[in-house]
N, C-alpha and C positions, 0 to 999 in steps of 0.2 A: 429452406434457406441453407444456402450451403458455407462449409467453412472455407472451401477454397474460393470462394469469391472476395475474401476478405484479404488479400495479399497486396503487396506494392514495392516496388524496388528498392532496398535498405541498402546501400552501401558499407561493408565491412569498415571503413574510417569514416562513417558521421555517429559513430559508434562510443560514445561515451565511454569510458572506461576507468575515468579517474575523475573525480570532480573539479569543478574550477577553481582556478589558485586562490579567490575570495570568493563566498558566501556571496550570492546576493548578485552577481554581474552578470548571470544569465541575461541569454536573449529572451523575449517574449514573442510571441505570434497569434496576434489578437484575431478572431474570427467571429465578425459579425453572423448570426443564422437568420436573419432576415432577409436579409441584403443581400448575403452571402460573398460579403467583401474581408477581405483578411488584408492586415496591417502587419508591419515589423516594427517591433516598440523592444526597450528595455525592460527586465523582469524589474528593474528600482522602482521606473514610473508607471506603475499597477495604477497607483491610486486614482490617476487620472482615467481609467475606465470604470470605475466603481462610482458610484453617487452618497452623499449622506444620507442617513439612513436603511443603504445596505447592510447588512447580515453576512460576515464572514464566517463561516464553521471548520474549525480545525480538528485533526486526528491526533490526539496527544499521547496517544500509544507509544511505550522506548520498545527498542529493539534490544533484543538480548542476545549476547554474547553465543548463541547456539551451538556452534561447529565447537565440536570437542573432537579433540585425537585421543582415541583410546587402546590399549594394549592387552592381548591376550597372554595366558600365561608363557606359553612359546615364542613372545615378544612380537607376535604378528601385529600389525596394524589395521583399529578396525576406525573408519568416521563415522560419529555421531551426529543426527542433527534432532536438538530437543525441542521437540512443536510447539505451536503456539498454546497461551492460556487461555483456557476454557473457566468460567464462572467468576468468582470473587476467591474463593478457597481451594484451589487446586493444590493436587497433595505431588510435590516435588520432588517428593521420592521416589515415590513409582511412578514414573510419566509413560507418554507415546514417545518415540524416536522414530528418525528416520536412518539408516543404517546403508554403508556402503561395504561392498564386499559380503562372503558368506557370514550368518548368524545363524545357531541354533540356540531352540529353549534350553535350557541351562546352563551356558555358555557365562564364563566370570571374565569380563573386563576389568582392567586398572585406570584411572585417571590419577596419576601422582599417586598416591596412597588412596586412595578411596576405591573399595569393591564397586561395579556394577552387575546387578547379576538382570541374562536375557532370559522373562518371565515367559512370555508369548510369542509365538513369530506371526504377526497378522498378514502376511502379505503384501505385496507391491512394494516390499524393501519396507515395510512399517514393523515396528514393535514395541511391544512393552517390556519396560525394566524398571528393575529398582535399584536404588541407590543407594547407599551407605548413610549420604551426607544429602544433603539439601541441593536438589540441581542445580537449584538458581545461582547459587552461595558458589559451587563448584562454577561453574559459565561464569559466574564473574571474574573468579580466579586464576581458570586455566583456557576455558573458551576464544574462539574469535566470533566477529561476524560474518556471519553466512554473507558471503557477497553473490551475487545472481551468477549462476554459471557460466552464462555468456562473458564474464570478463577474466576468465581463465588465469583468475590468479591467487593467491592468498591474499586475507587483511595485513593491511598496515597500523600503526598505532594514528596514521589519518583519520582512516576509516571510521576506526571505533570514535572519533568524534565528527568526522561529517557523514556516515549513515544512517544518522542520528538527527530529529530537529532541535530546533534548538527549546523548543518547550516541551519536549518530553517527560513523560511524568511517570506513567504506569507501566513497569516489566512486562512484558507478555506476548510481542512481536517475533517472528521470525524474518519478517523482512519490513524495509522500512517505507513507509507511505510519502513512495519518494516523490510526489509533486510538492511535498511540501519543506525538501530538504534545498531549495532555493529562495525561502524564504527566511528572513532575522527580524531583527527586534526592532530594527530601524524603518524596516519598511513596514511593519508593522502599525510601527508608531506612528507613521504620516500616514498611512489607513485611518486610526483610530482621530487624529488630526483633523480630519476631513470629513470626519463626523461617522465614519464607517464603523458598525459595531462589530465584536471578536467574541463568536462562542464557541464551547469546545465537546467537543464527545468523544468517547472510546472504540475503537476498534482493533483487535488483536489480529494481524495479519497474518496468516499462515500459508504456506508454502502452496495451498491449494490455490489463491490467487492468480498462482504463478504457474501452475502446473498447465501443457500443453492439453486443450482442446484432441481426443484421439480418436473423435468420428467426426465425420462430413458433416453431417447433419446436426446443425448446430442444437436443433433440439433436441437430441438425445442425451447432452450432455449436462452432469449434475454438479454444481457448484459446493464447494468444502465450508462446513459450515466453520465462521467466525464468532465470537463473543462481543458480546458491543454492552455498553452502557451512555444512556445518554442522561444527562441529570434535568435535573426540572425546571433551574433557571436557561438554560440551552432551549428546552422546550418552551418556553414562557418567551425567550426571545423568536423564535421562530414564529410561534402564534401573533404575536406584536409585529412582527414585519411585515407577514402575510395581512395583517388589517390594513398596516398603514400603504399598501400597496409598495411597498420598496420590494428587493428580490433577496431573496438566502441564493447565496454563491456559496458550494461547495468547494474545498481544499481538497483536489483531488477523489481519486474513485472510492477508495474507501468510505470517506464520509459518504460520499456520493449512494452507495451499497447501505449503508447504515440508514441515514436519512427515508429512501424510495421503503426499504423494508417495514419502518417502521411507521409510514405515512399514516395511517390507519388512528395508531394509537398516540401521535402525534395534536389529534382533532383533538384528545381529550382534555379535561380539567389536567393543568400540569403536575409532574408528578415524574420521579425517578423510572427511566424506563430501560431493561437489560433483557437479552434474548442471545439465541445465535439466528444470526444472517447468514441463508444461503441462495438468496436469492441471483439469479443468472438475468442483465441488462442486455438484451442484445437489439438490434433495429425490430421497428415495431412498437418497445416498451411505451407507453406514455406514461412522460416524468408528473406526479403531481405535489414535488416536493420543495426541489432545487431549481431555478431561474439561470444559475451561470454555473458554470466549472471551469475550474484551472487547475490546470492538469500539466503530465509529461508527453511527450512525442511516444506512443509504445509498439510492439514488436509487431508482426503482423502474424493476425491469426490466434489473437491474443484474449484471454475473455478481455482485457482491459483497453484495449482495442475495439470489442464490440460496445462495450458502453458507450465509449467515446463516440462512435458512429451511430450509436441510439440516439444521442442528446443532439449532437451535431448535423446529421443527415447523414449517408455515407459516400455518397458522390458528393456532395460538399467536403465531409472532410479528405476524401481521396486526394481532391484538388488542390485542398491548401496542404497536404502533406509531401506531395509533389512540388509545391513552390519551397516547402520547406529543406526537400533535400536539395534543390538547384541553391538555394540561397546558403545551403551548406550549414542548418542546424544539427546541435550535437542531440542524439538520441538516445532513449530508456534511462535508465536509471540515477545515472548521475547526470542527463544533456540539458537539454535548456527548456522550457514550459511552454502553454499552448492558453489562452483566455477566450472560453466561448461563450462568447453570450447572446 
């Protein structure tokens, strides 16, 4: 299975790059897999493809403030970016970073008044350092949000609230589980209206999600592990849904990754469940977890890309991402969603 098979014409302006002036007014592009009929709907009226007693599960991981500019002592400028969280108790002072420009081991950064000093050089622009001060505490303070490279620009004080959902809970992301940054509280709420139930789980997004596929062969390639927590009434709904024959719809890939990994221990007596996920979805996979996904339009070539085409088919989805660029949807990160079910 090759990764250049996985490619399709993205035009540089259907190219999202700023989000939409209101929350919530995305388009949708509904994609039966049966059928293999696709619709153009509104992201508002979701509800009307979901039934009572589906199973919504959401990613309520926050994205943190990562990208720090940091200063050597010869006022060189070095960019920080501080990885995602790993466990319940990760220690904030020494973390992993990812680093732009040269770094050596013993090398002292500034952030405003706070020492960093470079403990380790790991490779591939990765390191350990330690802090003075509490990283999180500092990223709140002086940090931006890592926006995806491709939109070639610095955050705005937008940003740090629409890269964001709006039920964010737990610090620990590096990037945001953007299929669900189109949804609010409102449409939420004519979900739950409709008789649709809302569960939630954890997943820390890191930069490995996003990191480019660098062999052909898609199997060679190892996915970065994430941290996830799923709690026991999440599990307890999920088992309840799977009985009563309704479907769990994932909120995007994340959950989607969290969910398939931990299918297994899912069957059990419910029960707090936390690991890291590094599981790689690509065509082939059989899902036995999730029944729908809604999701973003994504890059090509992309691991988030191949899931989508695991769950979807991938000449099915070729074809509705094809109508999707004639019909002129906005794509990745901030563009408009995709509902397969």
């Amino acid at each position: 299975m090759k990764l250049s098979d996985y490619v399709y014409e993205l035009p540089d302006e259907l190219i999202a790059d700023n989000p939409p002036v209101v929350r919530g007014t995305s388009r949708l592009l509904v994609l039966h897999r049966d059928s293999q009929a696709y619709e153009d709907a509104l992201y508002a009226g979701i509800a009307q493809y979901l039934e009572p007693g589906d199973l919504l599960v959401l990613n309520d991981t926050r994205v943190i403030k990562a990208r720090l500019i940091a200063h050597k002592s010869n006022g060189a400028e070095r960019e920080l970016i501080i990885l995602e969280k790993h466990g319940r108790h990760d220690d904030w002072h020494t973390h992993k970073v990812m680093y732009r420009r040269s770094l050596r081991a013993g090398d002292t950064l500034h952030v405003a008044d706070t020492a960093i000093t470079v403990q380790e050089i790991l490779g591939d622009g990765l390191a350990i350092v330690r802090a003075q001060r509490d990283m999180l505490e500092l990223a709140d303070q002086y940090g931006q949000v890592p926006l995806p490279p491709y939109m070639h620009r610095a955050a705005t004080a937008l940003d740090t609230e629409r890269y964001q959902t709006v039920w964010a809970k737990d610090k620990g992301s590096v990037a945001a589980p953007t299929a669900s940054l189109n949804m609010t509280t409102e449409i939420l709420q004519t979900l739950r209206d409709k008789g649709v139930h809302i569960a939630y789980l954890t997943l820390h997004v890191g930069l490995g999600t996003f990191m480019p596929i660098r062999t052909d062969n898609i199997e060679d390639h190892h996915m970065h592990q994430e941290y996830f927590e799923i709690p026991s009434i999440t599990v307890k709904a999920i088992q309840q849904t799977k009985a009563a024959g309704k479907r769990v719809i994932a909120l995007g890939t994340t959950v989607t990754r969290t969910l398939e990994y931990a299918h297994d221990t899912l069957l059990q007596p419910p029960h707090d469940i936390s690991g890291e996920a590094d599981i790689f979805i690509y065509p082939g996979f059989q899902f036995k977890t999730i029944d729908g996904l809604l999701t973003n339009f994504h890059a090509p070539k992309s691991t988030v890309l191949m899931l989508t085409a695991a769950f979807a088919g991938w000449e099915n989805l070729r074809h509705t991402y094809a109508h999707a660029v004639t019909a002129k949807y906005r794509f990745l990160s901030y563009g408009d969603s995709m509902l397969i079910i």
